[in-house]
N, C-alpha and C positions, 0 to 999 in steps of 0.2 A: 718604406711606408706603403709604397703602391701594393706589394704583396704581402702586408698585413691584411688589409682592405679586403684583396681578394679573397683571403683566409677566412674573415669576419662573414665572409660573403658566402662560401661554400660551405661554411659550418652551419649559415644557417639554412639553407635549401636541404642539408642534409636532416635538420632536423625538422622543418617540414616536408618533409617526404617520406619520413622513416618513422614512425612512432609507435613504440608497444608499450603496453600496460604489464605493471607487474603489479596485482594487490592480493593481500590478504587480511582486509577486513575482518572477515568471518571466518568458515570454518575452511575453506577451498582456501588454494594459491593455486593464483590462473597465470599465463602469459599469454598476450593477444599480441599481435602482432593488427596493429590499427592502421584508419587511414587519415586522412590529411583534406583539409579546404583547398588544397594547391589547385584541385582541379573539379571539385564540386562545391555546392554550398553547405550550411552546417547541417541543413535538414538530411540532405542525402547523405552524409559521413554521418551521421548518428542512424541513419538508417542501414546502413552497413556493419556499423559496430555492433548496436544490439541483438544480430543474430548471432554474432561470432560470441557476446559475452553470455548466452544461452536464451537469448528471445522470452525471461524469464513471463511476461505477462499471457503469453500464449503454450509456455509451459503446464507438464503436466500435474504437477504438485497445487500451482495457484487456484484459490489463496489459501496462504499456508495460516491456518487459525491454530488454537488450540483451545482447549476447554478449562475451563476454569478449575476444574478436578485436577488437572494433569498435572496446572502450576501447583495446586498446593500440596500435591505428594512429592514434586522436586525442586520445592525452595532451594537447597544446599546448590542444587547445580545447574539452577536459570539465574541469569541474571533479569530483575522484574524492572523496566523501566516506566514509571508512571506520568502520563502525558497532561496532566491533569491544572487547575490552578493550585498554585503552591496553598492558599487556605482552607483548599476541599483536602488535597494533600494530608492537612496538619492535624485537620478534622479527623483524617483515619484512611489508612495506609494498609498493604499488604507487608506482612514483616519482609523485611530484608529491601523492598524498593526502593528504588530512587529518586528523587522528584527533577527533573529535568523538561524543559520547555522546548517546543521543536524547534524555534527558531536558533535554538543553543544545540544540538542537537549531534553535528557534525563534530565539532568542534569538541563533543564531553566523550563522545567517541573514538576522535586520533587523539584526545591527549588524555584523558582520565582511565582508560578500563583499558584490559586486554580480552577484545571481543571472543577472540578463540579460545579462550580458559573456561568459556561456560559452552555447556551443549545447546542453549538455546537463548535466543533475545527477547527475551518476551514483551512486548510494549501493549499498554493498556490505557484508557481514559473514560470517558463516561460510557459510552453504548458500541465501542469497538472500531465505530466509524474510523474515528481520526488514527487509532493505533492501526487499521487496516491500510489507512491511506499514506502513513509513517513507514509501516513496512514493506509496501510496497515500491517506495522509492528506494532503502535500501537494498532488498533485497536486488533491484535492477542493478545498483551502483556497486554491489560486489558481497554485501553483507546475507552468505549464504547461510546464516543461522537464526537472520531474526523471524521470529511470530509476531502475530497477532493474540490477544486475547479473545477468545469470543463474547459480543455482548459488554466487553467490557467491565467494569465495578458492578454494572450490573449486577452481574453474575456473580462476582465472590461475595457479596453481602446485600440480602434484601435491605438494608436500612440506605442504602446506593442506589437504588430500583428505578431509572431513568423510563426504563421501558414502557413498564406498564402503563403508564398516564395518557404515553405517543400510542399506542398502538389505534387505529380506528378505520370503523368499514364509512366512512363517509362516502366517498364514492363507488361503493363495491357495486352502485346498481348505474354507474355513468361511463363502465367498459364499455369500448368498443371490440367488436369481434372481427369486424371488413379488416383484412391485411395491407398492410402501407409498403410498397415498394423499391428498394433501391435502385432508383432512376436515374439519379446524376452522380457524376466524378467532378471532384474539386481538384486544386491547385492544392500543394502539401503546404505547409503552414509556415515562415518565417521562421530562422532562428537567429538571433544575432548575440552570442554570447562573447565574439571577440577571439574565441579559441582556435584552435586547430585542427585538432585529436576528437577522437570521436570521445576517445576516455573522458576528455577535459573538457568536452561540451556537454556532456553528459555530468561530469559533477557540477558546474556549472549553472546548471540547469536544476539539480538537486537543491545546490543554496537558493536559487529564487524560489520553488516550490517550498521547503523551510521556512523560508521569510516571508510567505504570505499566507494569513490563518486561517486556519481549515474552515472555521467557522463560516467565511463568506463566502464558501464554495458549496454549504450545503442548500437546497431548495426546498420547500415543506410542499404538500401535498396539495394545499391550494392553490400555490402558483405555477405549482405543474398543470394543474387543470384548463388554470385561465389565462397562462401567458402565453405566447404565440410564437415569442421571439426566439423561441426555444427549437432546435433537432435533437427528438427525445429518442432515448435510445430502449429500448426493449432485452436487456442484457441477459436472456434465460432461453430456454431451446424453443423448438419453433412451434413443437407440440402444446407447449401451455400459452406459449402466445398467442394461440387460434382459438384459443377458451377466454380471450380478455385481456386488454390493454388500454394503459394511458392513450385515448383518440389523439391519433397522429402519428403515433411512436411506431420505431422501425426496428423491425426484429433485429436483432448481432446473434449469433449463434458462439459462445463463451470459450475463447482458447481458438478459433479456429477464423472467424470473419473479419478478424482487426487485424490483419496482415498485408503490409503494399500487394502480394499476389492474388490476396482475396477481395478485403473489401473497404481496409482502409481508406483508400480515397472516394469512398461513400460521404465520408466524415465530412461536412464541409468546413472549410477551414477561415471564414468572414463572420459565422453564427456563434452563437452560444449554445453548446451541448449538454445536455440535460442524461444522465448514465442511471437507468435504475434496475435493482434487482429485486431480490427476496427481504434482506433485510439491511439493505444500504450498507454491506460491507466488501462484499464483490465486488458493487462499483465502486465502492470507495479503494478500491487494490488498478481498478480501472481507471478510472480519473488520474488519479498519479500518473501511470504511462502516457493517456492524453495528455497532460498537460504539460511533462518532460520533452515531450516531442511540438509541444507548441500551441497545442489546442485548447481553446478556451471553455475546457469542460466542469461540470458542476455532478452532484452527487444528489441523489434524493434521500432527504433525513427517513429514517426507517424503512425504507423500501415499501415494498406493497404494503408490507405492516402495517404502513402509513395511512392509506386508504382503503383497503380492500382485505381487510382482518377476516371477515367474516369464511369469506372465500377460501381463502388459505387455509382454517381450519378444519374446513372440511373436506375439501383436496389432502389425501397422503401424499407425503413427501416435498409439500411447498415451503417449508418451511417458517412455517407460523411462529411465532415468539409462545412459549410456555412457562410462564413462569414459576410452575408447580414442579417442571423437568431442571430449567434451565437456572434458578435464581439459589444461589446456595446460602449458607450462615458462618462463612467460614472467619478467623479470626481478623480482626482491623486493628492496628498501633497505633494511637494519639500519637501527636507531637512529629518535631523537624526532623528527630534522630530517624534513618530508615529501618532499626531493628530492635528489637528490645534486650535487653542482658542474657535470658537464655538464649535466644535465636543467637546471637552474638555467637556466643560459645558452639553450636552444636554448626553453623557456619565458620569458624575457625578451623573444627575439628575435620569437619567436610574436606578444604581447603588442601589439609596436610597432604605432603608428598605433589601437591597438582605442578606442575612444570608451567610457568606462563609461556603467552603465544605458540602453543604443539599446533602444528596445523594437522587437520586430520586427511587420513587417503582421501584424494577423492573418490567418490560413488562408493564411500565406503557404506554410509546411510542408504535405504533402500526409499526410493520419492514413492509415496503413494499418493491415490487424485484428491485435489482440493474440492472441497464445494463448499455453495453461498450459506449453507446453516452455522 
């Protein structure tokens, strides 16, 4: 009995001491060889792990969008998941999509689909925000194929047009130009998932970010202005931030400031973080990583869009919302079914010969750079 005990006993130091991930969610199969709470807490084991899983938030590709053209020249080979409420859904659908709620999320993904049979995950909802902030957590957790839509419904059908009504220079004439400086370092932020594994604090962490709706994470434009309580972040390079920002906000330079060796512990971790960019989709790929790691960040609804419309279009390259570029008339499906009778078919025919779960070489794909339009 005694050396059952001790059996029970070294089997389990063994496997808090030892822990690798094997997954293939997406298009990749990784193996990490992970670490353990034995001897840090879970903040520091998730800060560990997410380099080795490829640091994707400070990676070169983020954020991975794509355009609303792209989806609809390769229905047969995205899979289109729509984030939407099930009676905007019913109202009218991209053919072939699927209506799935993100609190459901994980869950429609290890038991219903096989993620690697399509080239791409495309997730979409009203103006891109939430489908950026969706992907972005996968994509950390292992899902190396999912996108974003850009814009969202917006974008495949004017009769969806969220944008246009948001967009406003309200405060384009209440920037500040005086630069706000990173002056303190904070404490890194609690985790307490229970886990072990950097892998398993890490998913962990995914299900509560799922389970709480996107919606009260976003902030509008007025209360950026007028709340206090806020460390707002200035998410865009330093060049446009010297031309006008939200008063108070602190520059992050995108991919490269939000790293323990840079500037992460800038972040303070007792405040509520305020992330803005061009068109609240950046940050919204941003917020996810904060708040996976602990931080009580928030997201500004349309980004400068929001406030500072006027500025932006006349600035090349800030990416201003165009409706005339960016809002398309492409086709919408009534009703619960995701496809209609022809799509059916010419998605069948696609299908033939496909082999489920292929995982593909990695770096077979060539990453090219993300950016906030």
């Amino acid at each position: 009995m005694k050396k059952y005990f001790l059996y029970i006993i070294v089997i389990g130091i063994v496997s808090l001491s030892s822990c690798q991930r094997y997954y293939n969610p997406g298009l990749n199969v990784k193996t990490l060889q992970d670490d353990t709470t034995q001897m840090a807490s879970e903040f520091e084991v998730l800060m560990r792990y997410i380099p080795n899983a490829g640091d994707y938030i400070n990676s070169k590709g983020v954020p991975n969008m794509v355009d609303a053209e792209d989806v609809e020249a390769n229905l047969s080979r995205y899979l289109v998941i729509d984030l939407r409420k099930p009676a905007d859904y019913i109202a009218g659908h991209i053919n072939g999509a699927i209506n799935v709620q993100m609190e459901e999320l994980l869950n429609y993904l290890d038991e219903h689909v096989s993620a690697s049979t399509f080239d791409k995950l495309i997730f979409t909802c009203y103006t891109g925000q939430k489908a950026s902030y969706v992907t972005s957590v996968l994509r950390i957790i292992g899902y190396d194929n999912a996108y974003a839509m850009k814009l969202g419904m917006t974008a495949w059908n004017k009769s969806l047009d969220k944008w246009s009504s948001n967009v406003s220079s309200k405060y384009a004439n209440a920037l500040e130009i005086t630069p706000n400086y990173k002056t303190k370092t904070y404490k890194y932020p609690e985790i307490n998932t229970g886990q072990h594994c950097g892998a398993e604090i890490l998913e962990a962490r995914a299900k509560t970010l799922f389970n709480t709706p996107f919606e009260k994470l976003l902030i509008d434009a007025d209360r950026a202005f007028s709340d206090t309580s806020f460390y707002i972040v200035n998410y865009w390079p330093e060049d446009k931030y010297e031309k006008g920002h939200i008063p108070g906000a602190v520059q992050y330079t995108p991919k490269v400031d939000l790293k323990p060796d840079t500037y992460l512990k800038t972040l303070p971790s007792d405040r509520k973080i305020l992330v803005y960019c061009f068109t609240g989709q950046n940050a919204a790929f941003t917020v996810a990583y904060l708040r996976l790691l602990g931080y009580n960040a928030f997201s500004l609804k349309f980004g400068a869009n929001g406030f500072m419309y006027s500025t932006l279009k006349s600035r090349q390259g800030w990416h201003a919302f165009d409706p005339a570029e960016k809002v398309h008339d492409f086709e919408l499906v009534e009703g619960a079914n995701p496809t209609d009778e022809k799509f059916e078919m010419k998605l069948n025919e696609a299908k033939k010969g496909l082999t489920p779960k292929k995982p593909a070489v990695k770096g077979k794909k060539k990453e090219v750079e993300g950016g906030c339009g």
